[in-house]
N, C-alpha and C positions, 0 to 999 in steps of 0.2 A: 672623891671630893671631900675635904677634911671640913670638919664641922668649925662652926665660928666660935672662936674664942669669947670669953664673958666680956673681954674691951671690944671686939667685932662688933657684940651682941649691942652694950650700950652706945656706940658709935650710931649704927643704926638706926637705933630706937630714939635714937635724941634725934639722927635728924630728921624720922617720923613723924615725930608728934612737933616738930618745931611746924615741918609742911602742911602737916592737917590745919593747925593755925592759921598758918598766913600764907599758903599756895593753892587754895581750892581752884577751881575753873574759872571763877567770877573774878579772882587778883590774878592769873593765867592772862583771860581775855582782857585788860585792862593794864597791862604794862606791854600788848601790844598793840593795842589799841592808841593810847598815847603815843606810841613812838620811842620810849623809855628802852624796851626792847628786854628790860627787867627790873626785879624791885631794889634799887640800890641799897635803902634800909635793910631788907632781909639780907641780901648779901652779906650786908655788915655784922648782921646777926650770925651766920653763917662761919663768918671769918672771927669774929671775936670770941664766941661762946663756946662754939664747935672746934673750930681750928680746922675747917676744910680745905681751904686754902693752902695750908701750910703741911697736910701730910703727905705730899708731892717730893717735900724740896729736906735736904739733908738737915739734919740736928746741927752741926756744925755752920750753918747758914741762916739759923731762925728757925729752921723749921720741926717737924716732928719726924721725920725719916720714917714714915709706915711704908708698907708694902703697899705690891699695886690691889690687894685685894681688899683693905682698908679703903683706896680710892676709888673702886667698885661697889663698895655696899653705900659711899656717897651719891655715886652716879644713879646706881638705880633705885635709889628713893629719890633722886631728881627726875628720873625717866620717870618715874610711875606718876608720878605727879606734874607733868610737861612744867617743872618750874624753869620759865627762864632765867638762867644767872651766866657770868663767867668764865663759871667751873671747866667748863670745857678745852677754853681757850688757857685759864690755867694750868691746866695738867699739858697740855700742849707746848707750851713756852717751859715752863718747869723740866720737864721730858727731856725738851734741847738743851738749856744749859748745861742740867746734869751729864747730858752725852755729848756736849763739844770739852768740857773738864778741865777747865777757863779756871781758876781760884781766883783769880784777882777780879777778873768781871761778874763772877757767881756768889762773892762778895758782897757785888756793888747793886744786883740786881735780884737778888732771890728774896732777900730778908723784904725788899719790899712789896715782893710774889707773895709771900709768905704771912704778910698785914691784911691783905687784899685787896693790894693795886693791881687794875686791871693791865693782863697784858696780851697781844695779840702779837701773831708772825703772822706778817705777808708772805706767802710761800708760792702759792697755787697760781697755774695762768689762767686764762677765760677757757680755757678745753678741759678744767680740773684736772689736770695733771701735775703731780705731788712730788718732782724731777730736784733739777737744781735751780731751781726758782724761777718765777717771771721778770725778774729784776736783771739787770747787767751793771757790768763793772765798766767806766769809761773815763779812766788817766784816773784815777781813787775815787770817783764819785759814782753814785749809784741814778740811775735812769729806769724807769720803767716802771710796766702797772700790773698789782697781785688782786688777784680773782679771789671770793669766797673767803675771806679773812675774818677770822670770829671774834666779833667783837672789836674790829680793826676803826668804827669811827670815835669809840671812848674810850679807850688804849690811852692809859699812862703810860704804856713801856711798850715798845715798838722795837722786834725784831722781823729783822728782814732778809730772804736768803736770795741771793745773787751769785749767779754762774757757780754756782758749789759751796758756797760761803755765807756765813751766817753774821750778820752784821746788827751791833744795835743803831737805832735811828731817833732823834729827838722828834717826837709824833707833832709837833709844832711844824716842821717840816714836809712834813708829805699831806698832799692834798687825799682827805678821806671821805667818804661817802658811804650813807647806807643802803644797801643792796635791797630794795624790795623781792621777798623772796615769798616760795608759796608756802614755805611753814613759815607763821607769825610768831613763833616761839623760841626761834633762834636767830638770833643779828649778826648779822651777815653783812660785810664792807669792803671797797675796792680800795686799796692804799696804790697813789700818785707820786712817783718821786722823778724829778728832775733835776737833774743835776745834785744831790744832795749827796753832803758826806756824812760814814755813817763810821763805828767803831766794830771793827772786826770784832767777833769771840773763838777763841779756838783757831783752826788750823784753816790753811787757805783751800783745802782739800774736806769738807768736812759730810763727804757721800757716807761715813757707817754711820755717823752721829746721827745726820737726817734719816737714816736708816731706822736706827736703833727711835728716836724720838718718835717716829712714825707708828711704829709696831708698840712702843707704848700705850700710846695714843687709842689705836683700836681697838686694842684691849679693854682701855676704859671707858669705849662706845659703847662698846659690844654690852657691857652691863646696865648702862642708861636703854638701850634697845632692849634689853630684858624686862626692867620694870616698866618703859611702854607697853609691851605687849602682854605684862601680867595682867596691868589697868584695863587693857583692852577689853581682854581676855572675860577678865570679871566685871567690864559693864555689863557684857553680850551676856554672860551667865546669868546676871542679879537681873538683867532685863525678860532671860526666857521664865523667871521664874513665874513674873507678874503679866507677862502678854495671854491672855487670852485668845483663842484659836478656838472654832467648837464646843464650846463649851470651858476648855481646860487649859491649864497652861502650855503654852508652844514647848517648853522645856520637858515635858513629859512625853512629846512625839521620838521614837526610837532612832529617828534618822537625822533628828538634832542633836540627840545625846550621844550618838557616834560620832555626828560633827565635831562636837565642842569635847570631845575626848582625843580627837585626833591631834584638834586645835593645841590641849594639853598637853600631849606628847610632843608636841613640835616647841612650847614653851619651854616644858624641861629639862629635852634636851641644846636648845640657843641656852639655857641657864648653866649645863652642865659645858658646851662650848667654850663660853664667856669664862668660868672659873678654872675651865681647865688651860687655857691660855695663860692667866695668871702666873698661877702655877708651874708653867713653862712646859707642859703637859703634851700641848700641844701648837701649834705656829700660831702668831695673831691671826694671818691670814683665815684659816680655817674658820677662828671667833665669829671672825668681820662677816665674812662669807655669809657662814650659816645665821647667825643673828640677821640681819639686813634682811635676809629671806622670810626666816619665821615672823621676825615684827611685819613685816608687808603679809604676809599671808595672812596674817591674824586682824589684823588692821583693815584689811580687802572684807574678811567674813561678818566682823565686829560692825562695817556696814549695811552689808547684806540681810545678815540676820537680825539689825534693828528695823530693816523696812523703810519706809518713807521718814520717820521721824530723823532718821541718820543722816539724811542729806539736807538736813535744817543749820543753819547758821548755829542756833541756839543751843543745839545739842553738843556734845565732847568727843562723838565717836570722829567727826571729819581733823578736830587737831591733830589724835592719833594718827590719822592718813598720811596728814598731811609728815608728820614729822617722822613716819616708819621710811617714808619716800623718799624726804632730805636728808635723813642721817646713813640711810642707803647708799644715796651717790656721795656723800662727804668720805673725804681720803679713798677715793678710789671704789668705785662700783664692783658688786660684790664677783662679777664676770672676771672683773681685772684682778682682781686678788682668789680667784680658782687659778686664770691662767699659771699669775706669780706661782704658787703651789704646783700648779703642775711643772713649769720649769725647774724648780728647786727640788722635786724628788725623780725626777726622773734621770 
């Protein structure tokens, strides 16, 4: 695992101390609480100061052309800090433009990716299946309705994939909705199209592309899943320091300190997973896999081992839960991407 370059290093660290600012628990519970679903200000902070938004998408398009592992040290100082934003559904849309390789439409739509207009793809049906869309094709017009769409009800830019095909949609056109979901930290929306026409990108065939934007995509999970489960990680610890047991800290019992040792090993290696994906090291699959796993394990203990106070509303450990859970089943449950693995090497 190669060490972070000095621009890695301040990448990060800016958008560290940007989160400690304005994403503590208390701005977390209160942009879902409103229904916002995230802080549009910070975003914008996000996108203008940082340029998170735009290290997805090519130089030649606006944007900064970093690596995926630039877009990994974003993700998991967003994971560690359950900030609701975009970023997700951006690197997602970015992903596929780059891999349908459209000039003229990557033109028209990245540079604005790239600003931090929100963009969403309907892809998924109600069974979360990540195929050739929920959507059909019927005489050029598109019909149908997409499951689990991130950030699909405030989507300035709306792509939409249909029978193998990746189409843009004017989001004024489809009926969208937000998705009540059990993590409150990620927005979540059905997009409705009826009869609506939308403009092709790329090719009428575009199964590698959703391929290739897919395997992006987890990759850059896989790191938001790493800095959840570091936060986890380290409430349970900074919490065994202070519980009391007997006299003494619960953290000083020998059969916690193996726990939360084990717990660590499991953290660094979904950290070594996650980078070594990147790096093309190893398949996304695997990333997805083993991350999905360890933040759930970690997340399940991070309960446990707070006791009664973790199952308080008030406390941080159950958003953790809730969000090792949903970002688990998003793009394919970690079961479905072992199989995937197992087909592909055997």
């Amino acid at each position: 695992m190669a060490e972070l370059t000095e621009e890695q290093r301040g990448l990060r660290d800016a958008v560290r101390t940007l989160l400690a600012k304005r994403s503590d628990s208390a701005a977390v519970r209160r942009a879902a609480e409103t229904g916002c679903g995230y802080d549009a200000d910070l975003w914008q902070v996000l996108c203008a100061q940082i340029g998170v938004a735009a290290l997805a998408v090519p130089e030649r398009f606006g944007g900064v052309g970093a690596g995926p592992r630039e877009v990994q040290l974003v993700m998991e100082e967003l994971g560690r800090a359950l900030t609701p934003s975009p970023m997700l559904s951006t690197v997602l849309a970015s992903a596929l433009l780059r891999a349908l390789d459209d000039d003229e439409e990557s033109a028209r739509l990245l540079p604005r990716i790239a600003e931090g207009a929100v963009a969403a793809t309907a892809w998924a049906d109600l069974d979360g299946h990540w195929g050739g869309g929920a959507v059909q094709v019927r005489d050029g017009q598109l019909s149908g309705t997409a499951h689990y769409v991130l950030d699909g009800d405030t989507a300035e830019i709306l792509l939409v994939v249909a029978d193998g095909a990746v189409y843009d949609v004017d989001p004024a056109r489809a009926e969208r909705a937000r998705t009540p979901a059990m993590d409150v930290t990620r927005r979540l929306a059905t997009v409705r199209l009826e009869a609506v026409e939308g403009t092709r990108i790329g090719p009428a065939d575009a199964t590698a592309a959703l391929a290739s934007a897919l395997d992006d995509t987890v990759i850059t999970l896989a790191a938001e899943q790493v800095g959840g489960a570091e936060a986890a990680l380290q409430l349970t610890v900074e919490y065994a320091k202070v519980r009391q047991q007997f006299g003494r800290p619960i953290g000083s019992f020998q059969a916690l300190k193996h726990r939360m040792a084990d717990l660590y090993v499991r953290l660094e290696a979904a950290r070594s997973a996650a980078y070594a994906a990147a790096e093309g090291a190893v398949l996304p699959s695997v990333a997805k896999a083993y991350c999905s796993e360890a933040f759930q394990a970690i997340a399940a203990d991070t309960i446990q081992l707070h006791g009664g106070i973790a199952i308080t509303w008030e406390h941080d450990a159950h958003l953790y839960f809730k969000r090792a859970h949903a970002s688990a089943a998003l793009f394919g449950a970690p079961e479905a991407h072992v199989a995937r693995l197992t087909r592909e090497l055997m």
